[in-house]
VOLUM-764800 format. One record per residue: residue number from 1; x, y, z of N, C-alpha, C in turn. Coordinates in Angstrom, 3 decimals. Layout:
BEGIN
ATOM pos      n_u      n_v      n_w     ca_u     ca_v     ca_w      c_u      c_v      c_w
ATOM NUM        X        Y        Z        X        Y        Z        X        Y        Z
...
***
This chain:
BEGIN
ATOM pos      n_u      n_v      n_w     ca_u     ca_v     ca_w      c_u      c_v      c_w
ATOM   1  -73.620  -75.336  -16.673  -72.867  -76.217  -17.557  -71.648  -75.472  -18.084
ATOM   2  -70.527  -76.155  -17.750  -68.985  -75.697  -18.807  -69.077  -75.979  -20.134
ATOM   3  -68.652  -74.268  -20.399  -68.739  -74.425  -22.321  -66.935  -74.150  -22.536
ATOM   4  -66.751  -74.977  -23.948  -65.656  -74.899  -24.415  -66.229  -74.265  -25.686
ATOM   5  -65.339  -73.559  -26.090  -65.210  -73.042  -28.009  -64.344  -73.357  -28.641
ATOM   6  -64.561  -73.928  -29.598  -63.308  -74.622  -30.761  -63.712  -73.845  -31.940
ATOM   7  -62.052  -73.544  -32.344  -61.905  -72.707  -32.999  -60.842  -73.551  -34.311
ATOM   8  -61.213  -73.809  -35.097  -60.303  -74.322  -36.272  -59.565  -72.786  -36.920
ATOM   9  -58.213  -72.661  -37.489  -57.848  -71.742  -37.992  -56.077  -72.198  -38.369
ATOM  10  -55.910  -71.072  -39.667  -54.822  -71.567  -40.403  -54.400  -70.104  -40.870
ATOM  11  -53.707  -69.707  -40.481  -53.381  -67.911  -40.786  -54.199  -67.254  -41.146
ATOM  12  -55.031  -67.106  -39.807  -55.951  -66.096  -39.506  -55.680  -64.988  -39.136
ATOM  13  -54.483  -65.141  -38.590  -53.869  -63.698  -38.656  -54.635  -62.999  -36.856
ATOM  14  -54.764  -61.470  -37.179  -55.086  -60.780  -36.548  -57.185  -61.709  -35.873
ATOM  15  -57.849  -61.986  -37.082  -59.071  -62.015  -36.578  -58.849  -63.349  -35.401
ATOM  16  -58.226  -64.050  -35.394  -58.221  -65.627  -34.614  -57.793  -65.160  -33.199
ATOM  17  -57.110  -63.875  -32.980  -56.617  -63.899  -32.054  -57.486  -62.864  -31.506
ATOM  18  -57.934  -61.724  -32.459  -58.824  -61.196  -31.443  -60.308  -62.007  -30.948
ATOM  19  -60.593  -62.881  -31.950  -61.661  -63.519  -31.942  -61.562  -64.463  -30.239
ATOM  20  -60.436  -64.919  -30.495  -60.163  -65.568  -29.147  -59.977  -64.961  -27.709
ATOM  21  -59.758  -63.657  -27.876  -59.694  -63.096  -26.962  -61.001  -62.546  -26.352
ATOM  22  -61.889  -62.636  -27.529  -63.483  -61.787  -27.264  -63.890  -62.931  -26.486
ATOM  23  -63.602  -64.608  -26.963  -64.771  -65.427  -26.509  -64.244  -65.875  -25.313
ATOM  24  -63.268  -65.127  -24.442  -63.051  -65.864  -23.662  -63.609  -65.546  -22.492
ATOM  25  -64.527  -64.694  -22.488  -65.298  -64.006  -21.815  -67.005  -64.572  -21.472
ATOM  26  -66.774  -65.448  -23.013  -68.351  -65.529  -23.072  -68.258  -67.480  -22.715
ATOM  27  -67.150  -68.352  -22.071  -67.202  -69.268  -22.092  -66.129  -69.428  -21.199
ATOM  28  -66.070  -70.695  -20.383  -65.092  -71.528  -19.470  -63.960  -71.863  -20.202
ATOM  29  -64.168  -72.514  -21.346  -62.302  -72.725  -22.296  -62.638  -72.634  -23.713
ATOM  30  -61.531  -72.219  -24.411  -61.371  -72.176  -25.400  -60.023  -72.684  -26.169
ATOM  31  -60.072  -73.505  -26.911  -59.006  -74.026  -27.568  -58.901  -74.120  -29.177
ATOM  32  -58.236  -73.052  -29.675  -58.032  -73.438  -30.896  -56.968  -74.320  -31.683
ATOM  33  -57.542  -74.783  -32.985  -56.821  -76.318  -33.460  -56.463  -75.594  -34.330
ATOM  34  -55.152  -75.737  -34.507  -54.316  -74.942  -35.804  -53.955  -75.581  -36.356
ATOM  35  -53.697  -75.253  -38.034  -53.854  -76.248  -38.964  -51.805  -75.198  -39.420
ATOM  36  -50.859  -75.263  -38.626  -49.864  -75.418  -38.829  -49.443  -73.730  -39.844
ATOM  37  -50.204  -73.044  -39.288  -50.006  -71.564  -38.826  -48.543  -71.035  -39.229
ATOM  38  -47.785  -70.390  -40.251  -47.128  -69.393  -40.403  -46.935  -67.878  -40.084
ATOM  39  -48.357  -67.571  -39.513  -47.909  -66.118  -39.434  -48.305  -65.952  -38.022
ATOM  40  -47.687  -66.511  -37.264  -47.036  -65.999  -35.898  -48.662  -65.855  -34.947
ATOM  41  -49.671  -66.513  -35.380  -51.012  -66.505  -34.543  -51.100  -67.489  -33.157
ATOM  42  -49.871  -68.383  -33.403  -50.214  -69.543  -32.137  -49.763  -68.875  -31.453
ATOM  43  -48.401  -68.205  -31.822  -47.702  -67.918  -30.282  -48.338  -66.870  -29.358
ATOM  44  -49.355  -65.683  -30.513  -50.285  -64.486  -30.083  -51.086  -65.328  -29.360
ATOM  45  -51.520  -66.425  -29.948  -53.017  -67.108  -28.630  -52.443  -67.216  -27.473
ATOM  46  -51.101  -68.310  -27.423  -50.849  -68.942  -26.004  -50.464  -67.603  -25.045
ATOM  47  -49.896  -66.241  -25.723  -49.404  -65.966  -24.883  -50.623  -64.715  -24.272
ATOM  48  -51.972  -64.972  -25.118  -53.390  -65.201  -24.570  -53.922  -66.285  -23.155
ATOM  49  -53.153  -67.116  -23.169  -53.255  -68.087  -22.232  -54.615  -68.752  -22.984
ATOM  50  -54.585  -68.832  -24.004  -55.752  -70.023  -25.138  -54.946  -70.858  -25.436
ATOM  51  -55.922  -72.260  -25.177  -55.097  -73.545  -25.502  -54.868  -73.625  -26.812
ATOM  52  -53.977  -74.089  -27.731  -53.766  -74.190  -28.664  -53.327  -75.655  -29.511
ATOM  53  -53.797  -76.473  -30.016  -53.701  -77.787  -30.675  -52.891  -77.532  -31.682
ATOM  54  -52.474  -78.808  -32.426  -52.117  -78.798  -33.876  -52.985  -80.132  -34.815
ATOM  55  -53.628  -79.175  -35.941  -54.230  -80.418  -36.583  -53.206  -81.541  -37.495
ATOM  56  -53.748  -82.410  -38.128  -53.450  -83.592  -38.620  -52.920  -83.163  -39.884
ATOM  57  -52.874  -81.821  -40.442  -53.311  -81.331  -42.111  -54.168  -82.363  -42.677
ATOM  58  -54.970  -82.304  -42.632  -56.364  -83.019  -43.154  -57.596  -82.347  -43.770
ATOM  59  -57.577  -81.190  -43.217  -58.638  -80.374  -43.277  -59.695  -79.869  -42.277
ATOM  60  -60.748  -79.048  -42.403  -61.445  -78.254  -41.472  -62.276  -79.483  -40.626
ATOM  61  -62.592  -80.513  -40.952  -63.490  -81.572  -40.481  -62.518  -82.417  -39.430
ATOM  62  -61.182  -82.437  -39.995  -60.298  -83.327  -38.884  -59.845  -82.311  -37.819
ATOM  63  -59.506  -80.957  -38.020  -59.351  -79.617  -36.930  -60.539  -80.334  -35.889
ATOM  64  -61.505  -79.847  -36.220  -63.069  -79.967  -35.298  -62.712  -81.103  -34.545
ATOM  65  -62.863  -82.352  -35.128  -62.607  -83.391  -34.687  -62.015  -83.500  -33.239
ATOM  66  -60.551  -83.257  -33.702  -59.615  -82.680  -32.593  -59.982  -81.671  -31.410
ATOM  67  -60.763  -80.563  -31.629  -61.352  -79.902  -30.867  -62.012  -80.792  -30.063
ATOM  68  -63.121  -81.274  -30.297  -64.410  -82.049  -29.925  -63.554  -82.586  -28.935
ATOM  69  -62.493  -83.826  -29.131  -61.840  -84.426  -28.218  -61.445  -84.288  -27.110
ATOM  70  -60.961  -82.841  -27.103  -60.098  -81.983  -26.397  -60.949  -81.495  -25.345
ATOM  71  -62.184  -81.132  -26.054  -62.771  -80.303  -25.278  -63.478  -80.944  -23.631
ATOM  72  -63.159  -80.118  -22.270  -63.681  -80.660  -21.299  -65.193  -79.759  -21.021
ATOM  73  -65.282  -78.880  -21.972  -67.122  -78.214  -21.693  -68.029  -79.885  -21.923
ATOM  74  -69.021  -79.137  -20.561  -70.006  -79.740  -21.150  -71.005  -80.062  -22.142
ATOM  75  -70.852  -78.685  -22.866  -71.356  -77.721  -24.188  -70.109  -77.363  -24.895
ATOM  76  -70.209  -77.945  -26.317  -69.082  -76.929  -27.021  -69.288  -76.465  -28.213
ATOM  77  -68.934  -75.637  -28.580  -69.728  -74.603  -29.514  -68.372  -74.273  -30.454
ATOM  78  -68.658  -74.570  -31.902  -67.865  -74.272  -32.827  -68.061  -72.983  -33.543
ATOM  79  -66.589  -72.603  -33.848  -66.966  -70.735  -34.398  -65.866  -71.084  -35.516
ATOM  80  -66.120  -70.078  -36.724  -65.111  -70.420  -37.863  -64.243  -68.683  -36.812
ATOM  81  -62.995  -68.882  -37.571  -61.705  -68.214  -36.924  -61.501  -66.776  -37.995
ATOM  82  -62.683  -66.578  -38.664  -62.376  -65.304  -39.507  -63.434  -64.232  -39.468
ATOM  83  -64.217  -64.097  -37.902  -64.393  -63.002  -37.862  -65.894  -62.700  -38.054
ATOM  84  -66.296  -63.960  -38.842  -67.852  -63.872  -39.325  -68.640  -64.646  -37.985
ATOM  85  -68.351  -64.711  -37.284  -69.707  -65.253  -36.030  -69.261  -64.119  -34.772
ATOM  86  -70.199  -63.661  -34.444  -70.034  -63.115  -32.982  -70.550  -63.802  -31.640
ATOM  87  -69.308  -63.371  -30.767  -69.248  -63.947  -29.708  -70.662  -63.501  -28.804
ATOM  88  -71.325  -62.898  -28.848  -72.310  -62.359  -27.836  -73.672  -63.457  -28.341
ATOM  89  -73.207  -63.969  -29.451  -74.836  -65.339  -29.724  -74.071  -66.549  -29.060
ATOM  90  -73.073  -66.277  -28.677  -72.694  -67.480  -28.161  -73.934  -67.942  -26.745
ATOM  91  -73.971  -67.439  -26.259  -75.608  -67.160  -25.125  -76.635  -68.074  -25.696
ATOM  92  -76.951  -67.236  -26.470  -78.133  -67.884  -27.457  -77.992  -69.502  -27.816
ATOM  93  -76.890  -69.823  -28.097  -76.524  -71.418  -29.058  -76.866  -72.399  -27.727
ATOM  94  -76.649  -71.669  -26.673  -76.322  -72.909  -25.408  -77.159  -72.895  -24.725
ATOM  95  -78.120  -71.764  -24.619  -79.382  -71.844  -23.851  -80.499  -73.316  -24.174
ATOM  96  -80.672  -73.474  -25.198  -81.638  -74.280  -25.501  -80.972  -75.911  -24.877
ATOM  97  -79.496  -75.835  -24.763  -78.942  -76.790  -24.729  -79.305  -77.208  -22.767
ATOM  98  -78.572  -76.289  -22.134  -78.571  -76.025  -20.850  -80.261  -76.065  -20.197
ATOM  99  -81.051  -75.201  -20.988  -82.537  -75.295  -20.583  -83.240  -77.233  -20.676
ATOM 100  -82.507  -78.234  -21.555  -82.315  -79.397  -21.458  -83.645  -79.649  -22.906
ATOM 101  -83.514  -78.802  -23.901  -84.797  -78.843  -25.068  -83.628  -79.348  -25.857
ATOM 102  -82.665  -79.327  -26.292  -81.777  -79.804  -27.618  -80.548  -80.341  -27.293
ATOM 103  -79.864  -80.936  -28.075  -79.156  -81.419  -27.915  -77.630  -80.801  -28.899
ATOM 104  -78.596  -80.729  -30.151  -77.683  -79.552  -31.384  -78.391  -78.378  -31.929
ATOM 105  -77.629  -77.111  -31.631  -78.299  -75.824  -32.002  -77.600  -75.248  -32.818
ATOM 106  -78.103  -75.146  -34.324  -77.431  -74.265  -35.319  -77.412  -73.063  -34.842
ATOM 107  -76.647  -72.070  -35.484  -76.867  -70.680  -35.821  -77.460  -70.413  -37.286
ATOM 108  -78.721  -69.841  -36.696  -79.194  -69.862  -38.516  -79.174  -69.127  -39.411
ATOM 109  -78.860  -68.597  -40.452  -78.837  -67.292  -40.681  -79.759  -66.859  -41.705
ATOM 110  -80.582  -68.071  -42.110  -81.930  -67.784  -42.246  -82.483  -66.375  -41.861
ATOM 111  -82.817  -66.879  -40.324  -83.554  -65.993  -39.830  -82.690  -64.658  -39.233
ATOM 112  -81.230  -64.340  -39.033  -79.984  -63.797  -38.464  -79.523  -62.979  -39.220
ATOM 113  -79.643  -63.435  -41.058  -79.164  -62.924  -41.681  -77.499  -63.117  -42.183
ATOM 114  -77.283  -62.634  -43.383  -75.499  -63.216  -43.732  -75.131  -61.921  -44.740
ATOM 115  -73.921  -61.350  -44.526  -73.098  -60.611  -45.854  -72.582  -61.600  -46.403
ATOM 116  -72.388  -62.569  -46.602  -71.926  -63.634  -47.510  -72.914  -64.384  -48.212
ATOM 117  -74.079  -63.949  -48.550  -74.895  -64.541  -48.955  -75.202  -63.738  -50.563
ATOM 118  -74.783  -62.771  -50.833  -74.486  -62.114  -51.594  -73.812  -61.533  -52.424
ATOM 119  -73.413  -60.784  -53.919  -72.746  -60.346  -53.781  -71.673  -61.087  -55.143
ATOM 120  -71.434  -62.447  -55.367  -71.040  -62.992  -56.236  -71.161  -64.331  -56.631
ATOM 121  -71.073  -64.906  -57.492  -71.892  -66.260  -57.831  -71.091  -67.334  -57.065
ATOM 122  -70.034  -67.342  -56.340  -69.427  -68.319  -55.552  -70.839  -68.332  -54.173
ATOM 123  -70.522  -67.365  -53.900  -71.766  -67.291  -52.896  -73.299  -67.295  -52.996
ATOM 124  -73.654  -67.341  -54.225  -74.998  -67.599  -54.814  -74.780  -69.416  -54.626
ATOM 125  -73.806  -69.680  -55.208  -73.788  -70.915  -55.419  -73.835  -71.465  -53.814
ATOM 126  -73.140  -71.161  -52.871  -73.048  -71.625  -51.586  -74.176  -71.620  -51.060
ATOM 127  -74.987  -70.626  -51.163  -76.489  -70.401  -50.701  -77.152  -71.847  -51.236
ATOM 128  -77.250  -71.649  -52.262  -78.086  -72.798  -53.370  -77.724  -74.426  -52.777
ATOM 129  -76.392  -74.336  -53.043  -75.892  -75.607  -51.663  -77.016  -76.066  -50.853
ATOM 130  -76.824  -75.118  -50.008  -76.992  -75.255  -48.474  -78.200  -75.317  -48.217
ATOM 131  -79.520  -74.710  -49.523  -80.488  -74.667  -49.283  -81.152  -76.251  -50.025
ATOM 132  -80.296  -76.670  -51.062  -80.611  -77.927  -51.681  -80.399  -79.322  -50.566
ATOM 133  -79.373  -79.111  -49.718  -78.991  -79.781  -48.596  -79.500  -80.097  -47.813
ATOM 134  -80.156  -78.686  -47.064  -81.252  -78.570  -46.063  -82.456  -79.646  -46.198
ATOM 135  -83.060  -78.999  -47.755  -84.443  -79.551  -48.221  -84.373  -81.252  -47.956
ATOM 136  -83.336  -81.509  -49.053  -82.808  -82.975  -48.582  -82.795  -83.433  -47.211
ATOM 137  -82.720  -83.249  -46.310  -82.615  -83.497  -44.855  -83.735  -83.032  -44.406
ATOM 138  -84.618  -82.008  -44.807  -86.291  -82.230  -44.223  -86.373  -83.389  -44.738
ATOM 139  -86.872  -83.417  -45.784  -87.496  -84.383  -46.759  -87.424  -85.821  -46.134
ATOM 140  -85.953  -85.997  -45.761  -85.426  -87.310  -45.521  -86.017  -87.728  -43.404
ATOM 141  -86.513  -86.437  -43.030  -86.387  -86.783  -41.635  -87.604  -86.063  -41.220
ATOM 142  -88.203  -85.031  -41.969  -89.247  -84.301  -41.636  -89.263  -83.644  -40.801
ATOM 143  -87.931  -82.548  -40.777  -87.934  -81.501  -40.189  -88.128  -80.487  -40.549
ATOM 144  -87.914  -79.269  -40.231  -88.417  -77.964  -40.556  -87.241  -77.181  -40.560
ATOM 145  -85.918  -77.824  -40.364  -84.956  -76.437  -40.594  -84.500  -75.721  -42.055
ATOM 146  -83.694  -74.600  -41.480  -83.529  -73.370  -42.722  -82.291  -73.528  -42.928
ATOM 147  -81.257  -73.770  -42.358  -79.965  -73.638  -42.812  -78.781  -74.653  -41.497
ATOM 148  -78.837  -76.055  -42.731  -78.001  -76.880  -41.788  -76.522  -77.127  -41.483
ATOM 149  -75.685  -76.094  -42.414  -74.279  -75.835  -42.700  -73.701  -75.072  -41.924
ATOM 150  -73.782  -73.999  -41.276  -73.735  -73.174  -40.679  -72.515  -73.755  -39.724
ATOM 151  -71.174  -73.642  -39.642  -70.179  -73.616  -38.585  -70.047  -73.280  -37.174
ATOM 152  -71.131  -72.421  -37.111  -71.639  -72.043  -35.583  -72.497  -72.736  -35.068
ATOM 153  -72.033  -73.489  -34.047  -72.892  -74.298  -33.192  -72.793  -74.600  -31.920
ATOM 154  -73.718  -74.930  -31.596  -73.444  -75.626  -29.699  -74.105  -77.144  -29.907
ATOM 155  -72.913  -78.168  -28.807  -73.192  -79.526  -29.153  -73.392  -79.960  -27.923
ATOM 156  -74.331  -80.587  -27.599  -73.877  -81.144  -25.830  -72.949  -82.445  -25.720
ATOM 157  -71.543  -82.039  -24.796  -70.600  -83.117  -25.583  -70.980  -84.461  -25.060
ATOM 158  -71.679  -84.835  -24.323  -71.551  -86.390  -24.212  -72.110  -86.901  -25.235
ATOM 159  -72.868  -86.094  -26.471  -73.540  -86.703  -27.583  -72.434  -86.695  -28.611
ATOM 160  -71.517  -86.399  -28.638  -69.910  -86.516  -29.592  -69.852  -88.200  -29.708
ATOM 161  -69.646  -88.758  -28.879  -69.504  -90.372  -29.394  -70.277  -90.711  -30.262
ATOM 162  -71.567  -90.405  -29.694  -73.033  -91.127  -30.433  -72.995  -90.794  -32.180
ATOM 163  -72.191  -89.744  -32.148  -71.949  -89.054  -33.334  -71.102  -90.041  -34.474
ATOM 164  -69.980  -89.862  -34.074  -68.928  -90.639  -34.450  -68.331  -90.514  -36.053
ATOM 165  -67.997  -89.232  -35.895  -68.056  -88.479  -36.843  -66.580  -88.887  -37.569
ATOM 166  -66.369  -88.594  -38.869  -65.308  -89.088  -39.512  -64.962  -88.077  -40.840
ATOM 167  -65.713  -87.352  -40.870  -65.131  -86.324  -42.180  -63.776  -85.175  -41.718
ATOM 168  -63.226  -85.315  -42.914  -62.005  -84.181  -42.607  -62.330  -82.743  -43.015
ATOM 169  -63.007  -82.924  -44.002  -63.525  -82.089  -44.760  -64.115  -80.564  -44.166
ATOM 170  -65.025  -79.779  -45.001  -65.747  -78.966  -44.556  -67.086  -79.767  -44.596
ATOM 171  -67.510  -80.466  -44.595  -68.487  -81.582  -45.029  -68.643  -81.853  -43.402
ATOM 172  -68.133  -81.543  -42.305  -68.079  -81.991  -40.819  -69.381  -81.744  -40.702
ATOM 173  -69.877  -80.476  -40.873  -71.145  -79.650  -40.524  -72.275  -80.350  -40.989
ATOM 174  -72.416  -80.857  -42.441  -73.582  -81.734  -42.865  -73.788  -83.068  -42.243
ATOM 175  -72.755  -83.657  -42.082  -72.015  -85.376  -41.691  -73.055  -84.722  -40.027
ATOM 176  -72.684  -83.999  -38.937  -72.883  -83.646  -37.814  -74.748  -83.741  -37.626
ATOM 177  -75.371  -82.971  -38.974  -76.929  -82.994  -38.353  -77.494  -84.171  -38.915
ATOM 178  -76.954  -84.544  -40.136  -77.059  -85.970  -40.571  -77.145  -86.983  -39.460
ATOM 179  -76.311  -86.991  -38.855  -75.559  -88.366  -37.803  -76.554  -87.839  -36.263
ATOM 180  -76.914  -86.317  -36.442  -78.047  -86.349  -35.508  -78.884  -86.964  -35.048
ATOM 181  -79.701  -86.464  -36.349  -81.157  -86.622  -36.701  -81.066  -88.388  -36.811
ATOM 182  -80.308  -89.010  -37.113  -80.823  -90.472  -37.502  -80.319  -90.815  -35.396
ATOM 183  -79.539  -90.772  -35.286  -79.480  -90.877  -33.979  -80.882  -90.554  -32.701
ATOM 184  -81.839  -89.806  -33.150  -82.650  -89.513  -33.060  -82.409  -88.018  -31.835
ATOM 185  -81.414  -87.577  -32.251  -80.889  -86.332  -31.263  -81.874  -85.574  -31.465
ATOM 186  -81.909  -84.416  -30.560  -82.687  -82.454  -30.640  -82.141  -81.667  -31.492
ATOM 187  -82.518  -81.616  -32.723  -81.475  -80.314  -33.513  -82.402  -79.028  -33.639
ATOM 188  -82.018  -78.113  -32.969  -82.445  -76.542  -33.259  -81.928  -75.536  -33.693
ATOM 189  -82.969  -74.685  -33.862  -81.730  -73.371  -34.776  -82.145  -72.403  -33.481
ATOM 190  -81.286  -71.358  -33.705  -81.273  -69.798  -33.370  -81.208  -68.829  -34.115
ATOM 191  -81.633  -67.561  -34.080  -80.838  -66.744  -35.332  -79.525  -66.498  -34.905
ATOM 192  -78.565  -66.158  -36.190  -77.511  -65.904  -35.637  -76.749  -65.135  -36.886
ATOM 193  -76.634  -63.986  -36.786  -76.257  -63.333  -38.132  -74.681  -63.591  -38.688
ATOM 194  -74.511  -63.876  -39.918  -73.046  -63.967  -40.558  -72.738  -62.753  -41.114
ATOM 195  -71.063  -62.364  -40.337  -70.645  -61.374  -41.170  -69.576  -61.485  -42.003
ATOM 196  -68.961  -60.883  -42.842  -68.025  -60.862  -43.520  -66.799  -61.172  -43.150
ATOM 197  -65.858  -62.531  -43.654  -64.937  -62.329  -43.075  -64.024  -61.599  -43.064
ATOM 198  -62.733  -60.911  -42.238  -62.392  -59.488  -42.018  -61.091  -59.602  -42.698
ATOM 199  -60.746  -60.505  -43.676  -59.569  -60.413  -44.292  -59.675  -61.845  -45.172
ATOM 200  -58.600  -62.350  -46.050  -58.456  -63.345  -47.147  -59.557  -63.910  -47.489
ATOM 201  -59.257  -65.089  -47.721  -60.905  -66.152  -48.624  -60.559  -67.368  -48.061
ATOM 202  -61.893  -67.862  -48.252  -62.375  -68.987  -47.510  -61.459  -69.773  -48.321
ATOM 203  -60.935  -70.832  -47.386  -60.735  -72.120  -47.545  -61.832  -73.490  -48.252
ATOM 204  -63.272  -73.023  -48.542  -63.895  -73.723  -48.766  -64.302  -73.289  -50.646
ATOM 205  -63.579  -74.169  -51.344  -63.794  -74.436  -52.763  -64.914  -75.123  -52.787
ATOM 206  -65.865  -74.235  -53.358  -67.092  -75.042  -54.144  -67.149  -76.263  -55.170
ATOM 207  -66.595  -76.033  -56.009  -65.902  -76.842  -57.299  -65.482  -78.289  -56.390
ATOM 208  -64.136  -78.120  -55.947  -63.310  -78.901  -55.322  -64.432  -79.746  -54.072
ATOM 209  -64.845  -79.205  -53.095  -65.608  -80.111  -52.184  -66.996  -80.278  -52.522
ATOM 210  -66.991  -79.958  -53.693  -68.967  -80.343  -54.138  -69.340  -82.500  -54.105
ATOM 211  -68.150  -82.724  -54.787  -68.099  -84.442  -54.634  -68.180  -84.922  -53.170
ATOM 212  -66.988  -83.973  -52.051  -67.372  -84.611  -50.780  -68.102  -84.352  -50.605
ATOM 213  -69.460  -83.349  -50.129  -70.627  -83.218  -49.651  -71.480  -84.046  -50.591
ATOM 214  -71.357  -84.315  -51.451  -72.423  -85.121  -52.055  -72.445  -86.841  -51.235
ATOM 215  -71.314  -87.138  -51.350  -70.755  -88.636  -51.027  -71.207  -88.728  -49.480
ATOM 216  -70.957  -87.676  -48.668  -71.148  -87.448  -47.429  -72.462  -87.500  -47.141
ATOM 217  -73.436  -86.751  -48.021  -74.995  -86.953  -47.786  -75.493  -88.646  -48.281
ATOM 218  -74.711  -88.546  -49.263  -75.290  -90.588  -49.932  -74.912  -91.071  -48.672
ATOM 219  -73.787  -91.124  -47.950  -73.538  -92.048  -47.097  -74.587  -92.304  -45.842
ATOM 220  -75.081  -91.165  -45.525  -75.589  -90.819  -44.311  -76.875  -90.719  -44.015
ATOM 221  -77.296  -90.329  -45.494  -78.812  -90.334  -45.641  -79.854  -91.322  -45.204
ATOM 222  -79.554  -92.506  -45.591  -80.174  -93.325  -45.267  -79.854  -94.451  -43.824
***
């Protein structure tokens, strides 16, 4: 099976491009969706020979989006663009997919482990999120996973329609196992360890997108 990697990123600088250069090894295409880039990273990809998009400015959920579209893998596997997912679990995300057991495979870091899981109360708080989220989505479907947020994933793309996904947000990732599971898709995890990202701060405000993920789970939940 052909895998694509989509890569959302917005002056990532140095990590997007080496990042892109690592995965191109571990997959058939890769295309990153740039969210209108100032510091000179598109022109470092293309002249990578990595496809390169432009998003909508919408946010991390409409990037993906765009990816998804784009993408001609049969498998495509999303990586955030700063450094914290490694390319060598990329293996891991698609096996279960390719072996024909799932359909969506987190990276979990549950079991993988995270340096961002620590460390300061933005990230206490993100943990707490993600684990209040999760529970909610056993509860609601009676599954057993550990961590359903996670940006690293493998999707098998002909299940992208069935999806029909609509968040711009960082909220893509919840909206995604949500719109799974009621679909009655395969969602699995892997371990998959998070590391630190290797320069600036996340784009993802707690404060600020706590209303969309909430609205996003009311919508979907049921």
């Amino acid at each position: 099976m052909r895998t694509t990697v989509v890569i959302a990123s917005r002056n990532e600088g140095d990590s997007v491009v080496e990042l892109a250069a690592a995965v191109k090894a571990c997959c058939d295409e890769v295309i990153v969706v740039d969210g209108h880039s100032t510091d000179g990273s598109p022109g470092r990809l293309k002249a990578l020979c990595v496809a390169v998009i432009e998003d909508g400015g919408l946010g991390k959920g409409e990037a993906i989006r765009r990816g998804l579209a784009a993408a001609a893998g049969d498998v495509i596997v999303t990586m955030d663009a700063d450094g914290s997912h490694d390319p060598a679990d990329i293996r891991s995300l698609v096996a279960p997919i390719e072996a024909g057991e799932a359909d969506l495979v987190i990276g979990c870091r549950m079991r993988g482990g995270s340096d961002e899981f620590a460390g300061t109360w933005t990230m206490f708080v993100r943990l707490w999120g993600n684990n209040v989220l999760t529970q909610v989505i056993n509860t609601r479907f009676g599954t057993t996973l550990t961590d359903t947020q996670n940006g690293f994933r493998a999707l098998r793309a002909n299940a992208v329609s069935r999806l029909a996904l609509t968040e711009d947000r960082h909220s893509i990732e919840l909206e995604m196992v949500l719109r799974a599971l009621k679909e009655g898709l395969r969602v699995f995890q892997v371990p998959a360890h998070e590391y630190a990202r290797r320069s600036g701060e996340s784009s993802l405000s707690v404060v600020r997108q706590t209303p969309t993920f909430l609205w996003c789970l009311l919508r979907n939940i049921w």
